[in-house]
LODRENPA-928257 format. One record per residue: x, y, z of N, C-alpha, C in turn. Coordinates in steps of 0.2 Angstrom, whole numbers, plus 2048, in hexadecimal, padded with zeros to 3 digits. Layout:
REM residues N
XYZXYZXYZ;...
END
This chain:
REM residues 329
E396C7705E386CA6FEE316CA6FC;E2E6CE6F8E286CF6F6E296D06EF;E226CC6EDE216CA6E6E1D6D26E3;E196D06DDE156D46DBE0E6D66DE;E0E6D36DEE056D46E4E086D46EC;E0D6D46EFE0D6D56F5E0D6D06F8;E0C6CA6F5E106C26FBE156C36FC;E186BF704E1F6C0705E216B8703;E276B76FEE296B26FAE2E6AE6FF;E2C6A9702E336A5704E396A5704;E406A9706E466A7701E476A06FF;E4669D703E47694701E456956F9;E426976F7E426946F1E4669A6EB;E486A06EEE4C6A36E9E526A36EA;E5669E6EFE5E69C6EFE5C6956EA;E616996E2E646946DFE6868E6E0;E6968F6E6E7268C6E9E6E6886EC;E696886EFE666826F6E6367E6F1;E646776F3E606726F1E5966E6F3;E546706F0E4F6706F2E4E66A6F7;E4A66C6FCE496656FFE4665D6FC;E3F6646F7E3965E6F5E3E6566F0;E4465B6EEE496576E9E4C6516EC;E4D6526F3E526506F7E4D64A6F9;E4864A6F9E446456FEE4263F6F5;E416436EFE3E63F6E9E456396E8;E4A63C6EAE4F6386E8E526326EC;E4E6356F1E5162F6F6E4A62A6FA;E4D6236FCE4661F6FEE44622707;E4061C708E3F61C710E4261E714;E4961A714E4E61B717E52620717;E52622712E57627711E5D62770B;E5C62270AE6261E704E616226FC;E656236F8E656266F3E636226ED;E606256E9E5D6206E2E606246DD;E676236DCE6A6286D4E666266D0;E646226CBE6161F6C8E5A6206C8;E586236CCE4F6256CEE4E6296C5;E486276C3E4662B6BBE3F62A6BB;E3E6326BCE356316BCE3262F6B5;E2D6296B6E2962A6AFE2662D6AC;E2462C6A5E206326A4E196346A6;E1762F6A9E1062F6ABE106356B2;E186336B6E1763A6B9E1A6406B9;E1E6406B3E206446B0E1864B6AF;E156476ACE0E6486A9E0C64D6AE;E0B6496B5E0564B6BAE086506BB;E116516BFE166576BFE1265D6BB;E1465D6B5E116636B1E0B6636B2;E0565F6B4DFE6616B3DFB6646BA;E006616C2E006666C5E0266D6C7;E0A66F6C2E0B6756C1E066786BC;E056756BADFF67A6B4DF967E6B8;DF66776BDDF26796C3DF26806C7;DFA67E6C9DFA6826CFDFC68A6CB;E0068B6C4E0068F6C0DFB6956BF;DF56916BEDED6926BBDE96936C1;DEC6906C8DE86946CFDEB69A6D2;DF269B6CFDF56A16D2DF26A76CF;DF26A66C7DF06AA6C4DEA6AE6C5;DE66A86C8DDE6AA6C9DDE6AF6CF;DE36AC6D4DE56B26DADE76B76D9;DEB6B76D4DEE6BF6D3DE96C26CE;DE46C16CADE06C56C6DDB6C76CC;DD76C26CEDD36C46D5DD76CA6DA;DDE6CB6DCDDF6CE6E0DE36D46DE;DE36D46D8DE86DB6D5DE06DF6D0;DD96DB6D0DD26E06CDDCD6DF6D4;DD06DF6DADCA6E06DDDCA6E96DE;DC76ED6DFDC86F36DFDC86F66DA;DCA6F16D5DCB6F76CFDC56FA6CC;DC66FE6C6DC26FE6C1DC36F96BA;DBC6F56B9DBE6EF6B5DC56F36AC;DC16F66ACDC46FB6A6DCB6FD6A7;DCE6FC6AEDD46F96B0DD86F56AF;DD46EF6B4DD76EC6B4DD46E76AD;DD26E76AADD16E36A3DD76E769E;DD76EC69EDDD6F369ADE36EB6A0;DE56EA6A4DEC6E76A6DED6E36A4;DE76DF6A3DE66D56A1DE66D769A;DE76DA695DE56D968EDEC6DB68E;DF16DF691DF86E368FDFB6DC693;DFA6D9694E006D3698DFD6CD693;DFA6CD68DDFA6C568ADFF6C8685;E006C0682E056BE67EE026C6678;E076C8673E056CC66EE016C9666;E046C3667DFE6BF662DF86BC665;DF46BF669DEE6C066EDEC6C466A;DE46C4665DE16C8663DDB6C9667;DD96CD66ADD36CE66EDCE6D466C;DC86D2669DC16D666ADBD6D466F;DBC6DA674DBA6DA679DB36DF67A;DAD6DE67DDA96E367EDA66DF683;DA66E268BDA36E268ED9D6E8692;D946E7691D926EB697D8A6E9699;D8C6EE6A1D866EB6A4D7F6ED6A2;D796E86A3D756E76A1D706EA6A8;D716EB6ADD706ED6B2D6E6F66B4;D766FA6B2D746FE6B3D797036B0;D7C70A6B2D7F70C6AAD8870B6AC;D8A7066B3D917066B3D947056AB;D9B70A6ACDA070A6A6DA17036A0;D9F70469BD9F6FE697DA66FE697;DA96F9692DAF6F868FDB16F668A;DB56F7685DB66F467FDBE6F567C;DBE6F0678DC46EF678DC66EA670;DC76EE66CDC66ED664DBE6E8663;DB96EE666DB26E9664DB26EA660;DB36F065BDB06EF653DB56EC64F;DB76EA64FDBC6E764BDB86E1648;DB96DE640DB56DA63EDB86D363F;DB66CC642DBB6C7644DB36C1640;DBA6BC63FDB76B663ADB16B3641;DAB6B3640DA46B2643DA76AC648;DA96A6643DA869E645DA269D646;D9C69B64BD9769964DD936A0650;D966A3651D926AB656D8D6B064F;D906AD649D8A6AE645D846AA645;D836A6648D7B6A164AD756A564F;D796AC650D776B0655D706B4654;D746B864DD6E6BA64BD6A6B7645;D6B6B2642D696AC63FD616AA645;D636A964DD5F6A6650D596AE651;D5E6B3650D576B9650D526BA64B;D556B8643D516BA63ED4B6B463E;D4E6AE642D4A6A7643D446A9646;D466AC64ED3F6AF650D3B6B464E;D3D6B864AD396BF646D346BC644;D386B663FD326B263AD2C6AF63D;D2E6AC644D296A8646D246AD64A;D266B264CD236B964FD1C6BD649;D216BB643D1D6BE63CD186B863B;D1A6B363CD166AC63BD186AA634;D1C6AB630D216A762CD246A362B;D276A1632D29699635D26697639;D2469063AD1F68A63ED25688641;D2668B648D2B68664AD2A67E64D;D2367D64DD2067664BD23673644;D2367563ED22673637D2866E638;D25668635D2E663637D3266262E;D38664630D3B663627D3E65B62A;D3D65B623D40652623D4B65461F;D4D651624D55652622D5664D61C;D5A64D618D5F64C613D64649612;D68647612D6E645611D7264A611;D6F64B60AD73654606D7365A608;D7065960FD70660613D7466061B;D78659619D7E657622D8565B61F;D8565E623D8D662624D9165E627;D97660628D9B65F62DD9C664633;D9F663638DA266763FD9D665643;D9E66A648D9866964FD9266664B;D8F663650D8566064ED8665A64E;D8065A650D7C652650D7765164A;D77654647D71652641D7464E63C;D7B65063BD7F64B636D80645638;D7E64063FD7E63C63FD76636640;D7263D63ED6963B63BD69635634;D65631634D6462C62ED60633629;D61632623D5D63361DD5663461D;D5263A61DD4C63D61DD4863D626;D4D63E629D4C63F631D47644631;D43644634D3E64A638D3F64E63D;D3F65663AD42657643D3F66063F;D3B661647D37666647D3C66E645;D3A673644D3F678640D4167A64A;D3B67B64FD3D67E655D4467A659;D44674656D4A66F657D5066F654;D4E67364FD57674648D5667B64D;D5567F650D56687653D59683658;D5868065ED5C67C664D6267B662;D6267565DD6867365AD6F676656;D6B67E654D7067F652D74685657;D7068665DD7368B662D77687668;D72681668D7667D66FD7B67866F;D79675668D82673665D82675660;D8267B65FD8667E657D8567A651;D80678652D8067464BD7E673645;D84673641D8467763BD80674635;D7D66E635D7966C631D72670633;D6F670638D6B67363BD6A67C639;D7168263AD73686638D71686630;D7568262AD74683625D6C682620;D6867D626D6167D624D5C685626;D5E685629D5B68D62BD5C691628;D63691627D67697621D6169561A;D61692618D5C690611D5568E614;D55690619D4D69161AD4B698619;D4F69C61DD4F6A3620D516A6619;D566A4618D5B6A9610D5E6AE613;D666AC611D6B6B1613D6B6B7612;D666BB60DD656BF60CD616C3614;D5C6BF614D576C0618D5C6C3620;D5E6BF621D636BE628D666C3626;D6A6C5622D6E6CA622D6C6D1622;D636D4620D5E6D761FD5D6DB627;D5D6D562AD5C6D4632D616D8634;D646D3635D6B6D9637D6C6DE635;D6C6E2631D6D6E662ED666ED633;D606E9632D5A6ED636D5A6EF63C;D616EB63FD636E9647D686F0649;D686F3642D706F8645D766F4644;D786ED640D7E6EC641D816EC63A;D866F0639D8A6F2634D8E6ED631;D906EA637D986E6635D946DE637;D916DB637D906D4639D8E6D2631;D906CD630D8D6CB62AD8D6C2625;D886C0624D876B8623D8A6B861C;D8F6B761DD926B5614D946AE611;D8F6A9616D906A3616D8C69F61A;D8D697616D8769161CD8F68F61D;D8E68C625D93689627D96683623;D9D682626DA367C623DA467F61B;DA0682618DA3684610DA968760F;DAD680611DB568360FDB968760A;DB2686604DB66885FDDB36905FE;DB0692602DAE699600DB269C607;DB569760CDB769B615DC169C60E;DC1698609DC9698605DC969C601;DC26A15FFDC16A75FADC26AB5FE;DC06AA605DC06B2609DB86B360A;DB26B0609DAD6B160BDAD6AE611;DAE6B3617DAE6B361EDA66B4621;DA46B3625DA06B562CDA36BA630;D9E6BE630DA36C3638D9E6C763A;DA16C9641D9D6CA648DA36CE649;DA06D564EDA46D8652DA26D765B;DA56D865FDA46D8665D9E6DC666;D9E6E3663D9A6E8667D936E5663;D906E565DD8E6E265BD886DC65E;D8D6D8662D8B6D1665D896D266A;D8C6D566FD876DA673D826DC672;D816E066CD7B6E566CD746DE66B;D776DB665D706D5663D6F6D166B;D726D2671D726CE676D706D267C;D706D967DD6B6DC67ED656DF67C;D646DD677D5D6E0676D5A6D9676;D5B6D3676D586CD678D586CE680;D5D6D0683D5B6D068AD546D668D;D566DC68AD4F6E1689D496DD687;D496D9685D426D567FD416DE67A;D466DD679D456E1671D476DE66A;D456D7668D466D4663D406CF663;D3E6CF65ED366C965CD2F6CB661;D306C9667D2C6C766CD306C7674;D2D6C9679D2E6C8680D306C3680;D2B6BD67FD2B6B6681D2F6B367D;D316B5675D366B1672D3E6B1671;D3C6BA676D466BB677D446B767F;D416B5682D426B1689D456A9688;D406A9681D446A167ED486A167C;D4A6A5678D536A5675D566A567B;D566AB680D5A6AB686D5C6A6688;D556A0689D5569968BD5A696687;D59694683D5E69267CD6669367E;D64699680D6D69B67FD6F699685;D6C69868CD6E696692D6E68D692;D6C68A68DD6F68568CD74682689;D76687687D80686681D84680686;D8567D682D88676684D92679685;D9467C682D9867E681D9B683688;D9F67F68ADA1684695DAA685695;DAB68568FDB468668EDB668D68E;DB069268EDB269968EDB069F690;DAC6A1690DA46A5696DA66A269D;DA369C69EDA069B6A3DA56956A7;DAC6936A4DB16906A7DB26906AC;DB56966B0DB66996B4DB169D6BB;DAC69D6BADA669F6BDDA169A6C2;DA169E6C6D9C6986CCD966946C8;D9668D6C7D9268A6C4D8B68D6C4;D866926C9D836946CDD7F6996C7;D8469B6C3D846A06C0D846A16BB;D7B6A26B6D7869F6B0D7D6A26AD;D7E6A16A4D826A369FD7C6A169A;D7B6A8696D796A8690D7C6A968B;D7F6A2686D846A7684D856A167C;D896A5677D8A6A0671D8F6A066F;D9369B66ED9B69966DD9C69A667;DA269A664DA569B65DDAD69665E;DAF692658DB2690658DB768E651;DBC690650DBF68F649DC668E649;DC968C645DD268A647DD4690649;DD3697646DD869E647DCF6A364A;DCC6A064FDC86A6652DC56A0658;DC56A465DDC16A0662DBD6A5665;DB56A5667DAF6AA669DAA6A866E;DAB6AF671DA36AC675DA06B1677;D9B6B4677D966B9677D906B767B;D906BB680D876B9686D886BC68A;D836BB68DD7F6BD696D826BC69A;D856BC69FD866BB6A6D806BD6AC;D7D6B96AFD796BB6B3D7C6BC6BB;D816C16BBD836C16C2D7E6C66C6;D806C76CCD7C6CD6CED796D46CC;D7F6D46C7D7D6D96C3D7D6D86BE;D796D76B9D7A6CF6B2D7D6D56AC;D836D56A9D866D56A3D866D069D;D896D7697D886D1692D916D368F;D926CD68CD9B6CC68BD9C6C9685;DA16CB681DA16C9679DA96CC679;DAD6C5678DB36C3677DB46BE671;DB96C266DDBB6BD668DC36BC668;DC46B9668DCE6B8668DD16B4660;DD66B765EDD96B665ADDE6B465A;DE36B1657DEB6B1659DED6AE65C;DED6A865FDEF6A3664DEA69E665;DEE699667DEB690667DE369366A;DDF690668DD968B66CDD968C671;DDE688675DDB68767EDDC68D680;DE469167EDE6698681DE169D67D;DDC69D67ADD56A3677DD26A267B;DD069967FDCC699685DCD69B68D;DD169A68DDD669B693DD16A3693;DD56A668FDD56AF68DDCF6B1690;DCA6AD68CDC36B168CDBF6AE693;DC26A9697DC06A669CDC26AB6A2;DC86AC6A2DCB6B36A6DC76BB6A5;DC66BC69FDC26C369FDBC6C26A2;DB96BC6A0DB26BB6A4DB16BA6AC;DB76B86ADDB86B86B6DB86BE6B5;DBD6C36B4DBE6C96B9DB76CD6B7;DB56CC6B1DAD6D06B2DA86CF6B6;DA96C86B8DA46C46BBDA66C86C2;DAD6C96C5DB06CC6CBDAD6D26CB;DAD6D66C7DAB6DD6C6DA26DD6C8;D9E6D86C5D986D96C6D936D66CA;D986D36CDD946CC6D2D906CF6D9;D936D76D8D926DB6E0D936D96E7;
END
């Protein structure tokens, strides 16, 4: 018997009627003697599921390798998107940086709550300024009390009037998202300003309508948003060095090949193989927008809607392999 990709399938395992062996051996000792009373604990109960979860997650990865080799990615991405769950909300734009193979998109303009992927173009209005010489990214601001957020970051756990250079809040708030850092910029820069940029950039629908954790304006509806295609674009024209300076989209690049964050992009991908990229995280949006440096280096901007946290990562981890399969030549 043959499955869906062409293995031929053991009968032994699809006679209902036959008692498996592996059963036959768990239930009984050395000898051969029967243990009716045998009751697995839950500790292996645990492992049980953690290894089919395993072997689940390695077949998977076989049969997406093996049903897009050949394909055209715009294919097989068009089959991976029609087989998720329907409360899978997926913004998708991927293309190559390289040369003019077929892009792809997949509700990229569609407008999705930012979470942290708004810090993107936040870090571009950052460099403009210092390109214009309006920001000293030596200049040290002294922190506050009354300027620590909550979420991601390390600065909320800074003492009262810490020193920390403004080129240190730019790190901070790209390689751990953090949002104390993010909000001192915002009111460095002015939201006005940021949105100004954006707007100069060609992007229509991306827009700052908020400093991070302000729950009482995320409970008004003043959202953040970002589209895929969008994220893309401010991500290749830092790879072109068409934003600020050569040298200072080389530093952002840098920046962004630092992202501490490996649950999405770059999960699933030869560790070998840099990622420039910046996460987004929120109870109902999980995001990741960056570089891929494969052989033929891409840029990819996934935002998932609609389903748990791990299953948005899982998601965006799979589209990233098969692109990566597509471009690795």
């Amino acid at each position: 018997m043959q499955d869906r990709v062409g293995a031929v399938v053991p009968t032994l395992f699809l006679n209902p009627n036959r008692r498996p062996i592996w059963r036959q051996f768990r239930e009984t000792d050395a000898c051969g003697f029967k243990h009716p009373t045998h009751r697995p604990t839950p500790l292996q109960r645990t492992n049980v599921l953690r290894i089919k979860a395993l072997f689940a997650t390695l077949f998977l990865l076989v049969v997406m390798v093996t049903q897009t080799t050949g394909q055209p990615l715009s294919d097989s991405l068009t089959a991976y998107l029609n087989r998720l769950s329907t409360k899978a909300r997926v913004s998708l734009a991927v293309e190559s940086l390289a040369d003019s193979t077929p892009s792809f998109y997949h509700h990229a303009d569609e407008r999705v709550p930012s979470a942290s992927l708004i810090k993107l173009p936040i870090l571009i209005e950052a460099m403009e300024r210092i390109k214009a010489g309006q920001l000293d990214p030596d200049e040290i601001h002294i922190l506050t009390d009354s300027e620590k957020t909550g979420g991601d970051g390390v600065l909320k756990t800074y003492s009262h009037r810490s020193r920390i250079a403004y080129r240190d809040l730019i790190r901070l708030m790209m390689i751990h998202s953090d949002n104390t850092a993010t909000n001192i910029l915002i009111n460095e820069l002015s939201q006005n300003a940021i949105n100004q940029r954006i707007r100069s950039l060609g992007l229509s629908a991306t827009q700052l309508n908020r400093v991070m954790m302000d729950t009482v304006a995320a409970r008004q509806g003043r959202e953040n948003y970002v589209t895929a295609r969008e994220m893309n674009h401010l991500l290749k024209r830092m790879y072109h060095h068409q934003l600020a300076t050569p040298a200072l989209c080389d530093q952002m690049l840098d920046i962004l090949r630092q992202n501490e964050d490996r649950q999405t992009i770059p999960r699933l991908l030869p560790k070998t193989v840099a990622v420039a990229h910046k996460t987004g995280i929120l109870s109902y949006v999980r995001g990741d927008v960056g570089i891929i440096y494969a052989s033929q280096p891409f840029v990819l901007s996934v935002l998932v809607q609609g389903v748990p946290t791990a299953e948005a990562e899982r998601i965006i981890s799979e589209i990233a392999l098969m692109c990566y399969n597509q471009y690795k030549g």
